[in-house]
CHARMM internal coordinates of N, CA and C (Angstrom, degrees):
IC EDIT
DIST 1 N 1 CA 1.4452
DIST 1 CA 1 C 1.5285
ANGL 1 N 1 CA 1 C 111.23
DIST 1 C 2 N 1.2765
ANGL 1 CA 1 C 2 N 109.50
DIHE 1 N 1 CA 1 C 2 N -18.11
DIST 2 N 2 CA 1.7500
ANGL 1 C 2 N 2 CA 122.90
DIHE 1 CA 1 C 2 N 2 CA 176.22
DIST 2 CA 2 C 1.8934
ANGL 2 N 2 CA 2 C 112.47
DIHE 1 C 2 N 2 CA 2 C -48.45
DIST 2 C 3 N 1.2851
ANGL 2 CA 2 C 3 N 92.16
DIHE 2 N 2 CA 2 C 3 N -44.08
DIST 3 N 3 CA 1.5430
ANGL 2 C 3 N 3 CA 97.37
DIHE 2 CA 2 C 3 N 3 CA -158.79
DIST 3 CA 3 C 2.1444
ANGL 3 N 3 CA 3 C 95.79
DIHE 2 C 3 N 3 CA 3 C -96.58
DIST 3 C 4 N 1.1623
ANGL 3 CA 3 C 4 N 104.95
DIHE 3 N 3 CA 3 C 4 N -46.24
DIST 4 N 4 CA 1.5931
ANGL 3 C 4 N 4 CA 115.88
DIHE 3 CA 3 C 4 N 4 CA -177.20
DIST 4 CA 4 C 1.3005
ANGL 4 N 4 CA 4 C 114.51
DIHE 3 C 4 N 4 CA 4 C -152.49
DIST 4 C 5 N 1.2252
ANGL 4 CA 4 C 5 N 109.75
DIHE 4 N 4 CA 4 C 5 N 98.21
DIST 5 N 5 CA 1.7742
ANGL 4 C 5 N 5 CA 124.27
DIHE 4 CA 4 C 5 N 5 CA -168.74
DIST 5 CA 5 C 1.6615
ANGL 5 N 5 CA 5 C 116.10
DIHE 4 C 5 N 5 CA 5 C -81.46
DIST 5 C 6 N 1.8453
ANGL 5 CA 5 C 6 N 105.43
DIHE 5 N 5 CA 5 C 6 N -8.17
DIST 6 N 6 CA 1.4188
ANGL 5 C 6 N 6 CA 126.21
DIHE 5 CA 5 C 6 N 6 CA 168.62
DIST 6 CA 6 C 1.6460
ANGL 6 N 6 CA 6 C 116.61
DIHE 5 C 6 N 6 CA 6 C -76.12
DIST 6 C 7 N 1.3397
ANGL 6 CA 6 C 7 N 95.04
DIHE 6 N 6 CA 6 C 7 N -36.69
DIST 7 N 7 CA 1.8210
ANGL 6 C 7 N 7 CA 105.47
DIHE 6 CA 6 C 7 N 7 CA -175.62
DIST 7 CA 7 C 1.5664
ANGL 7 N 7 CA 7 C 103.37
DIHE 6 C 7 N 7 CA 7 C -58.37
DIST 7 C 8 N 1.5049
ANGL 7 CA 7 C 8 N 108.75
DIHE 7 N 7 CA 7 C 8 N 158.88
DIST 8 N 8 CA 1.0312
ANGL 7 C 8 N 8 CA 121.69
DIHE 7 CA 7 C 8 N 8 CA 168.59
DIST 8 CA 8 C 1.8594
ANGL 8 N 8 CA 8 C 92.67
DIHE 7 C 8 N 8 CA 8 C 108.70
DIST 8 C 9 N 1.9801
ANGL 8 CA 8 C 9 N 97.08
DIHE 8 N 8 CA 8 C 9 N -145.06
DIST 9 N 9 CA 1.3970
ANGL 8 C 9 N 9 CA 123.58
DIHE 8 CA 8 C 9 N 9 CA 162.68
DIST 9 CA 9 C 0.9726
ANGL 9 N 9 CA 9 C 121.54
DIHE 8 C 9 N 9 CA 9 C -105.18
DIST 9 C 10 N 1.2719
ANGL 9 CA 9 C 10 N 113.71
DIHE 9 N 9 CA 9 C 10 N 89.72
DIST 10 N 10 CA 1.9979
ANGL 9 C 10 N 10 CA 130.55
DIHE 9 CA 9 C 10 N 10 CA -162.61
DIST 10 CA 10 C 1.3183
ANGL 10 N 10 CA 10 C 86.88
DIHE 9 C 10 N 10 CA 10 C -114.11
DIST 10 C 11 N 1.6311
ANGL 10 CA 10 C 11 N 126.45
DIHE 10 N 10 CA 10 C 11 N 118.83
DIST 11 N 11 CA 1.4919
ANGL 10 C 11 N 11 CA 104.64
DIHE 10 CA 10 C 11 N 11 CA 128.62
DIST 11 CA 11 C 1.6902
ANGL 11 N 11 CA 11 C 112.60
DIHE 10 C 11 N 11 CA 11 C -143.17
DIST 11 C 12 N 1.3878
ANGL 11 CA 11 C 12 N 90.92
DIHE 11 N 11 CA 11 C 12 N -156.43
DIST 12 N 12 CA 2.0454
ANGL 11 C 12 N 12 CA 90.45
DIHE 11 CA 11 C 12 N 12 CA -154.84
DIST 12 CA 12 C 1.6389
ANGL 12 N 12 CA 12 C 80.39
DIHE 11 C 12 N 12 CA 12 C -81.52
DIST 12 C 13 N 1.3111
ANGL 12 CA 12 C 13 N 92.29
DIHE 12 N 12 CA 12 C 13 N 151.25
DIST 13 N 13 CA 2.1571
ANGL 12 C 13 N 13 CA 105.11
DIHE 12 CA 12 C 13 N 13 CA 159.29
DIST 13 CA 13 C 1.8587
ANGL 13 N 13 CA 13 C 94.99
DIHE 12 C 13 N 13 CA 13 C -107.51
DIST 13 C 14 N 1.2514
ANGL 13 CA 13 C 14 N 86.25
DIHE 13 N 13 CA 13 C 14 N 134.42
DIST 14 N 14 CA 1.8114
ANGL 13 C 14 N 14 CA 123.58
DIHE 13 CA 13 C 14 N 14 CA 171.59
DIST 14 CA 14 C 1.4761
ANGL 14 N 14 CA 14 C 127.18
DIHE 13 C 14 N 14 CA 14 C -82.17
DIST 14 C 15 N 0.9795
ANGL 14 CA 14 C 15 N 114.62
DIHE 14 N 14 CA 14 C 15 N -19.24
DIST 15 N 15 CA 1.2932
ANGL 14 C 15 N 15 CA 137.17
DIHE 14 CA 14 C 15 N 15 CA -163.16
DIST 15 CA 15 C 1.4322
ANGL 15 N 15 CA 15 C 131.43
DIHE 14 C 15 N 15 CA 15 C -137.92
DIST 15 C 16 N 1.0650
ANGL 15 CA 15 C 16 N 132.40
DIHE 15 N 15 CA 15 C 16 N 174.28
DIST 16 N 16 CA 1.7933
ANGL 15 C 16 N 16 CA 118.00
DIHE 15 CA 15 C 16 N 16 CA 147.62
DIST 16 CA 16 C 1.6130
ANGL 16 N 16 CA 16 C 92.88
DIHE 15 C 16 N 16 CA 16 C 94.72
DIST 16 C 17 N 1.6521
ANGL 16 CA 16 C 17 N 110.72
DIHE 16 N 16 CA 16 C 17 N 179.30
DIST 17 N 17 CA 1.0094
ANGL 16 C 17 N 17 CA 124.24
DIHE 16 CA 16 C 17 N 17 CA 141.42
DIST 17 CA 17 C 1.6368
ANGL 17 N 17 CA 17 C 141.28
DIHE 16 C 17 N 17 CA 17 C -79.19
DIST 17 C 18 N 1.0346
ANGL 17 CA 17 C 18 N 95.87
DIHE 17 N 17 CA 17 C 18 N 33.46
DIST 18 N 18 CA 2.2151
ANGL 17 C 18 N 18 CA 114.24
DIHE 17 CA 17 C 18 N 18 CA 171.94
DIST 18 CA 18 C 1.6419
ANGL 18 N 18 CA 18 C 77.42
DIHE 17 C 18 N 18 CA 18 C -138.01
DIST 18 C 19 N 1.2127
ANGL 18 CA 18 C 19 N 168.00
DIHE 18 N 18 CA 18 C 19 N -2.42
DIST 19 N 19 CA 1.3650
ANGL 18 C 19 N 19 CA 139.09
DIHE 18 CA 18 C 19 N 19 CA 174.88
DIST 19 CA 19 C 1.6550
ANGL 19 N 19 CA 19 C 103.97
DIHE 18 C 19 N 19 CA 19 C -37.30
DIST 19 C 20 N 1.2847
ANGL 19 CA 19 C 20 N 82.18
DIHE 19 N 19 CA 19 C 20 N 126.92
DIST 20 N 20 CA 1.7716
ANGL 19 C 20 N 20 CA 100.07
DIHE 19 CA 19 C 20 N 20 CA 175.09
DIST 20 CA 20 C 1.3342
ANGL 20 N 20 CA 20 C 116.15
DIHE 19 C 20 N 20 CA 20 C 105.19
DIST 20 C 21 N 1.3676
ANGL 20 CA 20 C 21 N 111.14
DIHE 20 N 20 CA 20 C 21 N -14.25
DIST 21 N 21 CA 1.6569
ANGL 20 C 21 N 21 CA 125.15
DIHE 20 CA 20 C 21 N 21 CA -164.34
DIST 21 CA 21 C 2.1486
ANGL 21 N 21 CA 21 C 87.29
DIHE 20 C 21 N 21 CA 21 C -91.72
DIST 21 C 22 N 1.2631
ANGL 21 CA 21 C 22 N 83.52
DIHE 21 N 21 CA 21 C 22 N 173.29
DIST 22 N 22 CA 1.5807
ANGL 21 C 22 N 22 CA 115.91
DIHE 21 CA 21 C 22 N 22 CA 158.08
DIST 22 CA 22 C 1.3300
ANGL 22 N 22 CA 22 C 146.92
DIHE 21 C 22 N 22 CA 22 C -103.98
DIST 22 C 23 N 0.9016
ANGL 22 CA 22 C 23 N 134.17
DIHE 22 N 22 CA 22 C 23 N 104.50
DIST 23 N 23 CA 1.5381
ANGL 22 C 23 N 23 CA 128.49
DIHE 22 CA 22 C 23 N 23 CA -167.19
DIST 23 CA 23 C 1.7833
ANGL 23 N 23 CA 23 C 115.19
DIHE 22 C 23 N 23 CA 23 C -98.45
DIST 23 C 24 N 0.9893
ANGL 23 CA 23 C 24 N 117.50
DIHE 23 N 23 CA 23 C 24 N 137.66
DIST 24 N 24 CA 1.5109
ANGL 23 C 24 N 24 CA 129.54
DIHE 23 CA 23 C 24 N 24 CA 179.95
DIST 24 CA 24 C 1.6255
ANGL 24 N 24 CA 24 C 97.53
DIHE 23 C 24 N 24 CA 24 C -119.25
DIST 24 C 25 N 1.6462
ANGL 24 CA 24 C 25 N 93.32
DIHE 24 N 24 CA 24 C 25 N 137.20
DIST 25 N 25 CA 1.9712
ANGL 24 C 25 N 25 CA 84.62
DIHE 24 CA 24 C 25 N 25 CA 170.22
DIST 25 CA 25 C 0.8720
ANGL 25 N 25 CA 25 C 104.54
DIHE 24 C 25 N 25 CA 25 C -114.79
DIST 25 C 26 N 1.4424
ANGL 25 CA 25 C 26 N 124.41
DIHE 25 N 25 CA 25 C 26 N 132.75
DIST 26 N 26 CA 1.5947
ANGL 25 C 26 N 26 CA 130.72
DIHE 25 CA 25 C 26 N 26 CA 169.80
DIST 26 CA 26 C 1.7090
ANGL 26 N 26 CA 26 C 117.67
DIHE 25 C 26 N 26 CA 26 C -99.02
DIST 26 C 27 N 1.1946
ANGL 26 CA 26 C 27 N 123.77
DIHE 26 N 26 CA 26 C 27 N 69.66
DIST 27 N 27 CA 1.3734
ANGL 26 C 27 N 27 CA 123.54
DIHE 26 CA 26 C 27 N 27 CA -162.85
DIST 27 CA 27 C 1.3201
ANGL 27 N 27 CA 27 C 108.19
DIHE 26 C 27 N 27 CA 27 C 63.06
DIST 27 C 28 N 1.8458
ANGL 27 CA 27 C 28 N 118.91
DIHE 27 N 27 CA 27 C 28 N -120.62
DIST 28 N 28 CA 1.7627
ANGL 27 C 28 N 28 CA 105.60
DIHE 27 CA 27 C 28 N 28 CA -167.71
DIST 28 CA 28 C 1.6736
ANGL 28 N 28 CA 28 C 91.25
DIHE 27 C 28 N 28 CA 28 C -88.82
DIST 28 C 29 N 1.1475
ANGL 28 CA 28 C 29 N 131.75
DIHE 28 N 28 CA 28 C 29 N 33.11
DIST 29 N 29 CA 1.1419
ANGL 28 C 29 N 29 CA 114.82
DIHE 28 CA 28 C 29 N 29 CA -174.93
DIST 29 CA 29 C 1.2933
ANGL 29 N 29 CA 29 C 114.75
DIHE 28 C 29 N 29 CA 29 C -124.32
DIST 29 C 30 N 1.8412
ANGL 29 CA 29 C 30 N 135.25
DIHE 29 N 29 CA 29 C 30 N 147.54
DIST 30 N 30 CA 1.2947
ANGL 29 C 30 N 30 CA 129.48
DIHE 29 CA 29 C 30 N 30 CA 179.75
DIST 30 CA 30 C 1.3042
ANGL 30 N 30 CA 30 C 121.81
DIHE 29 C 30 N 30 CA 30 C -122.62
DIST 30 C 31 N 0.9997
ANGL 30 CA 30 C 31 N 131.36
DIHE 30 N 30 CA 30 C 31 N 105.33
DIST 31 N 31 CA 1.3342
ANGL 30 C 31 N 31 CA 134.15
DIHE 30 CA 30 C 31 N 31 CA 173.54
DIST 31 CA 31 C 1.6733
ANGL 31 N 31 CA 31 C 131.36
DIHE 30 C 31 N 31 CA 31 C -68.20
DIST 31 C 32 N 0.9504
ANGL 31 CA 31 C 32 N 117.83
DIHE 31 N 31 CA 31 C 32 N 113.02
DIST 32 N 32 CA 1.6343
ANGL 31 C 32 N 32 CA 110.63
DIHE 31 CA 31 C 32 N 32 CA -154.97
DIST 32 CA 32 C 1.6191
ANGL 32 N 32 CA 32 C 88.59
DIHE 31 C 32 N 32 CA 32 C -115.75
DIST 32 C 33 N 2.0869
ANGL 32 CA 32 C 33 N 112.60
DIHE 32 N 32 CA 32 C 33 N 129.74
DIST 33 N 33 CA 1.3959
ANGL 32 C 33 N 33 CA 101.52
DIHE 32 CA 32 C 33 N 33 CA -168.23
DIST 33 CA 33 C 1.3863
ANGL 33 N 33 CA 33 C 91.36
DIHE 32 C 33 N 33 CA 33 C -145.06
DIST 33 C 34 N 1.3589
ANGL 33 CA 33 C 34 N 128.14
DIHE 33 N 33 CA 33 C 34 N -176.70
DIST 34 N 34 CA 1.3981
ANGL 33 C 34 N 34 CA 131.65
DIHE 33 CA 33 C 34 N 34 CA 165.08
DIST 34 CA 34 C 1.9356
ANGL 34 N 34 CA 34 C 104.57
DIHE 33 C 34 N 34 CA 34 C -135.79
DIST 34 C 35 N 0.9391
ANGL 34 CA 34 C 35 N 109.35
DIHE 34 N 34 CA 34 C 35 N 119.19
DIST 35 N 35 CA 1.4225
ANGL 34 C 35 N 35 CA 106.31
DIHE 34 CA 34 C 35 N 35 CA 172.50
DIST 35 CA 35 C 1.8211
ANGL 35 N 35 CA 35 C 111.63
DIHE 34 C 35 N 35 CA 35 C -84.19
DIST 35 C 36 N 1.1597
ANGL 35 CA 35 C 36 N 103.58
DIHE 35 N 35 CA 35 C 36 N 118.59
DIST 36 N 36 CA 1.5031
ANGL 35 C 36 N 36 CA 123.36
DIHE 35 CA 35 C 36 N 36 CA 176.31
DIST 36 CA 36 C 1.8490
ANGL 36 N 36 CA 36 C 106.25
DIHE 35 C 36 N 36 CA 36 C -100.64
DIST 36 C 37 N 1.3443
ANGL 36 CA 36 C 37 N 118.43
DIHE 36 N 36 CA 36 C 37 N 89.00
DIST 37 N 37 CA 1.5538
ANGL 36 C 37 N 37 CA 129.87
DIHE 36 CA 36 C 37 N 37 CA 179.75
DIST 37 CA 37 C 1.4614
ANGL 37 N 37 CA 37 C 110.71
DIHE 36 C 37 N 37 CA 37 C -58.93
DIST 37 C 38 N 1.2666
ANGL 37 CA 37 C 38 N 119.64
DIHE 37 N 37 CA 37 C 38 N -56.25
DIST 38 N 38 CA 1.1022
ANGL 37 C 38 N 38 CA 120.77
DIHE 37 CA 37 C 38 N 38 CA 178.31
DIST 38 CA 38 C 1.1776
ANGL 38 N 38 CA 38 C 117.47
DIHE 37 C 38 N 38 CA 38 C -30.96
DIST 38 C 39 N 1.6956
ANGL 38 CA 38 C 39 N 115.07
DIHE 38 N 38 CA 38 C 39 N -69.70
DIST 39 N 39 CA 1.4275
ANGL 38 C 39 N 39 CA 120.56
DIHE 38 CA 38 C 39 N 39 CA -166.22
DIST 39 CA 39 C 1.5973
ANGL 39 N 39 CA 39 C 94.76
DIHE 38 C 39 N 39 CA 39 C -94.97
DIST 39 C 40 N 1.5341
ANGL 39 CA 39 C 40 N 126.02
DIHE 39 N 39 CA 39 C 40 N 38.80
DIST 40 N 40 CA 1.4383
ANGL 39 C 40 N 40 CA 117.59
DIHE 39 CA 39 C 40 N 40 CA 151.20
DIST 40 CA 40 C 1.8679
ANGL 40 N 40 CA 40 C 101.15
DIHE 39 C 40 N 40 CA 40 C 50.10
DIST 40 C 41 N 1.3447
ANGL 40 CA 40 C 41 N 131.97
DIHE 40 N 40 CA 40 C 41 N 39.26
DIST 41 N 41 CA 1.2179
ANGL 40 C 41 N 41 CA 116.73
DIHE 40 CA 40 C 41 N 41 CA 160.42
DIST 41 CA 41 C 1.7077
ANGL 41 N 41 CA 41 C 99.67
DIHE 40 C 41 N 41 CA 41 C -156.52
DIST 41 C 42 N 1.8193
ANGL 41 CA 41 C 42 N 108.21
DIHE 41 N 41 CA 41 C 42 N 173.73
DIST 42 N 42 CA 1.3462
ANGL 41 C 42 N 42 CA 124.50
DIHE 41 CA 41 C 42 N 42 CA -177.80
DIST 42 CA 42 C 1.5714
ANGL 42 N 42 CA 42 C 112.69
DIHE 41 C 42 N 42 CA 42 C -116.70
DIST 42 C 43 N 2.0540
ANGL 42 CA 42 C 43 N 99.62
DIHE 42 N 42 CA 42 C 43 N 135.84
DIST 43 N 43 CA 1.3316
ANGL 42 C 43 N 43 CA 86.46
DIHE 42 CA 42 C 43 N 43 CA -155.41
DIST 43 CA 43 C 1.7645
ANGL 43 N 43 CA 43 C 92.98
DIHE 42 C 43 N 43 CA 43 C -96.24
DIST 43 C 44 N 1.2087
ANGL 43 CA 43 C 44 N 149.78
DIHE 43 N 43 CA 43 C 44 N 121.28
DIST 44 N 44 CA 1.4034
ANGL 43 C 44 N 44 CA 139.08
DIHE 43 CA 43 C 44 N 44 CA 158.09
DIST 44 CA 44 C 1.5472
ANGL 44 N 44 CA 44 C 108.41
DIHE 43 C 44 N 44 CA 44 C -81.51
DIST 44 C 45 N 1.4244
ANGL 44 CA 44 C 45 N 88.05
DIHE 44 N 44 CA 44 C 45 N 109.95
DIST 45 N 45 CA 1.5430
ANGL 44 C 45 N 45 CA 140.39
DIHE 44 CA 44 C 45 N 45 CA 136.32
DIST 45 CA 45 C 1.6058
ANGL 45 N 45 CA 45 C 126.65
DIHE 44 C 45 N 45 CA 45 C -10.44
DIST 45 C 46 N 1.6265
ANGL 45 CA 45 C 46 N 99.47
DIHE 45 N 45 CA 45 C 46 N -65.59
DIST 46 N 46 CA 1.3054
ANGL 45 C 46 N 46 CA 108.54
DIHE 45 CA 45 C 46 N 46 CA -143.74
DIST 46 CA 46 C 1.6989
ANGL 46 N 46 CA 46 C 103.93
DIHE 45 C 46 N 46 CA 46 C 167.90
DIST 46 C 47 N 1.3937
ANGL 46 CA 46 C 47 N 89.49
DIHE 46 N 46 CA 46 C 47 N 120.56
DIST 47 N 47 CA 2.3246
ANGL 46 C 47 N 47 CA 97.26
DIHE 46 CA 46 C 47 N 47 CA 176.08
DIST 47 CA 47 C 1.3746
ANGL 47 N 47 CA 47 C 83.62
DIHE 46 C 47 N 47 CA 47 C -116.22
DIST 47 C 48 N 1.3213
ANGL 47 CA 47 C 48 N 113.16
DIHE 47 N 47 CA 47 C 48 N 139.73
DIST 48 N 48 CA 1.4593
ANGL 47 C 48 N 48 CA 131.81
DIHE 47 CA 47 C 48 N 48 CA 171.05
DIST 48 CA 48 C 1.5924
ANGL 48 N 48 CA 48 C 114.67
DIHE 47 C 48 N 48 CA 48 C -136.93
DIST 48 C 49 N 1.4256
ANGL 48 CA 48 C 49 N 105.08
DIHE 48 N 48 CA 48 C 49 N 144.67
DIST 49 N 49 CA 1.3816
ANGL 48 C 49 N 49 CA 101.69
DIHE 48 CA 48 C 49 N 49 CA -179.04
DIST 49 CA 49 C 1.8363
ANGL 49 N 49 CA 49 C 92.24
DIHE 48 C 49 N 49 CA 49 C -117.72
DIST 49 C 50 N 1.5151
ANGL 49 CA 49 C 50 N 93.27
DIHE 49 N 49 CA 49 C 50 N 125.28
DIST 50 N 50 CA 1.7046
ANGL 49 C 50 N 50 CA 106.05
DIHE 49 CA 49 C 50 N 50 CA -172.61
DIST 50 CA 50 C 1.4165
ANGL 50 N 50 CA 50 C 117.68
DIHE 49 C 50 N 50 CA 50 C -95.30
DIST 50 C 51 N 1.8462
ANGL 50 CA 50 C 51 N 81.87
DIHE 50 N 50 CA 50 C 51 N 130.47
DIST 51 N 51 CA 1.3238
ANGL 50 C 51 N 51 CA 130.66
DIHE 50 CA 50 C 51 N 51 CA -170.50
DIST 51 CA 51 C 1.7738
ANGL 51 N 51 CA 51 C 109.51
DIHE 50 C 51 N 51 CA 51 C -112.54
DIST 51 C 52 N 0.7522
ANGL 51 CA 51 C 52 N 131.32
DIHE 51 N 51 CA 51 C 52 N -170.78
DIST 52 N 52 CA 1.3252
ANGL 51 C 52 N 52 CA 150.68
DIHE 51 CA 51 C 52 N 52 CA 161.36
DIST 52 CA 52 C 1.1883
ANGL 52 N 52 CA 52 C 120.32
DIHE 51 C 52 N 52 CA 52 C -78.81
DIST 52 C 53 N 1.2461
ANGL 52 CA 52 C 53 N 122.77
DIHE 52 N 52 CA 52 C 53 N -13.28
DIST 53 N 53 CA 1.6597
ANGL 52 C 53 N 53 CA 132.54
DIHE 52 CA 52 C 53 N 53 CA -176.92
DIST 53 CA 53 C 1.5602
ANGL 53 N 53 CA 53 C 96.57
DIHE 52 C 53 N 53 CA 53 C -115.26
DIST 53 C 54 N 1.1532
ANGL 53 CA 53 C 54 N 116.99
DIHE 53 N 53 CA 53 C 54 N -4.25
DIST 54 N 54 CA 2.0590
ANGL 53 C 54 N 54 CA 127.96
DIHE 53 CA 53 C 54 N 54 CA -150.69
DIST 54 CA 54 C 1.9365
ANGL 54 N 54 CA 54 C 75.58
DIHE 53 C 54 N 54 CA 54 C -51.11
DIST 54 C 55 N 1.0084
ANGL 54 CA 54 C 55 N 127.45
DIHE 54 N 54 CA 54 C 55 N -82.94
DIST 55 N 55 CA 1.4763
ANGL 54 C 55 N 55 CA 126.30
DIHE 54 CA 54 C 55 N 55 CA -146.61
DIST 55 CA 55 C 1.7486
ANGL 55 N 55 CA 55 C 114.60
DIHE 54 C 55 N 55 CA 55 C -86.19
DIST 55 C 56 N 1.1738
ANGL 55 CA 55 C 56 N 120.16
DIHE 55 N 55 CA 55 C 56 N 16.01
DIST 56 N 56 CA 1.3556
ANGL 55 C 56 N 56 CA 116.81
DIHE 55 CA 55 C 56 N 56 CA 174.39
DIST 56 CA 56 C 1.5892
ANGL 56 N 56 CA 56 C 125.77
DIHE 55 C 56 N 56 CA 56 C -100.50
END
COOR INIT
IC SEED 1 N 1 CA 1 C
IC BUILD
């Protein structure tokens, strides 16, 4: 995520409590982030290991 925090399987969440955030999947794992451009860095949110409840 150092070099390109978009690469991979990034997409926006719609819903939930991260609506608005980003999610990357890392195998069983989810990374929930917000990219802030301005100040050139990524904010994590939230690592989740997915469940059925993972986004509520």
């Amino acid at each position: 995520m150092e070099e390109d925090p978009t690469s991979g399987d990034v997409r926006p969440l719609k819903s939930g409590k991260f609506k608005g955030a980003l999610r990357k999947r890392v195998g069983r794992y989810r990374i929930v982030f917000s990219l802030n451009p301005s100040m050139n860095c990524v904010e994590i949110a939230a690592i989740l290991v997915l469940t059925e409840k993972t986004y509520r």
